[in-house]
C-alpha positions in Angstrom: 119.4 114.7 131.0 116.7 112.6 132.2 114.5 109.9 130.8 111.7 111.9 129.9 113.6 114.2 128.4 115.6 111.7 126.0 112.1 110.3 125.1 111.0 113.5 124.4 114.0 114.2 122.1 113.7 110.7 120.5 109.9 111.7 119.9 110.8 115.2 118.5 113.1 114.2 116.2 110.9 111.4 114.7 108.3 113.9 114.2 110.5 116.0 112.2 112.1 113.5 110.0 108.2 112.0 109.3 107.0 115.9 108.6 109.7 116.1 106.2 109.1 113.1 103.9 105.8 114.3 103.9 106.5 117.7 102.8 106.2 118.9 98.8 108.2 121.3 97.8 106.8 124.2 96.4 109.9 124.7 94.2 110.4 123.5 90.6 113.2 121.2 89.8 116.6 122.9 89.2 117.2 122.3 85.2 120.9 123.6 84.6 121.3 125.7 81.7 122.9 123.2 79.1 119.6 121.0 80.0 117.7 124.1 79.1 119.8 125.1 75.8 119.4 121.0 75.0 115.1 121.6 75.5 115.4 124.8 73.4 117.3 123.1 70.3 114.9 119.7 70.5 112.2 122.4 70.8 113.2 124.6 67.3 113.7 121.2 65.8 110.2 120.1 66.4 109.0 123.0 65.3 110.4 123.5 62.7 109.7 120.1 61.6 106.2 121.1 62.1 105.8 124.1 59.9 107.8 121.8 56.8 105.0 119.6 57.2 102.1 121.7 57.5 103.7 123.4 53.8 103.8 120.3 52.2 
């Protein structure tokens, strides 16, 4: 392999680790599912707190 060639390389892989940082990822966040059974209680607890308070 020849100079230019490693420079090119070099330059490449730069590129590539610069365009990734850059990147957003379209995904949402993974939330696992005892996360999402922890939301749903603190969720029901809120509302049901809600609805006590709108009676009173």
């Amino acid at each position: 392999m020849n100079r230019q060639d490693k420079i090119q390389k070099l330059h490449d892989k730069r590129l590539k680790r610069a365009r990734a940082k850059l990147k957003t990822s379209s995904k949402e966040r993974y939330i696992s599912k005892a996360d999402r059974a922890k939301m749903e209680t603190k969720n029901s607890e809120v509302e049901s707190n809600a609805e006590e308070s709108e009676s009173l």
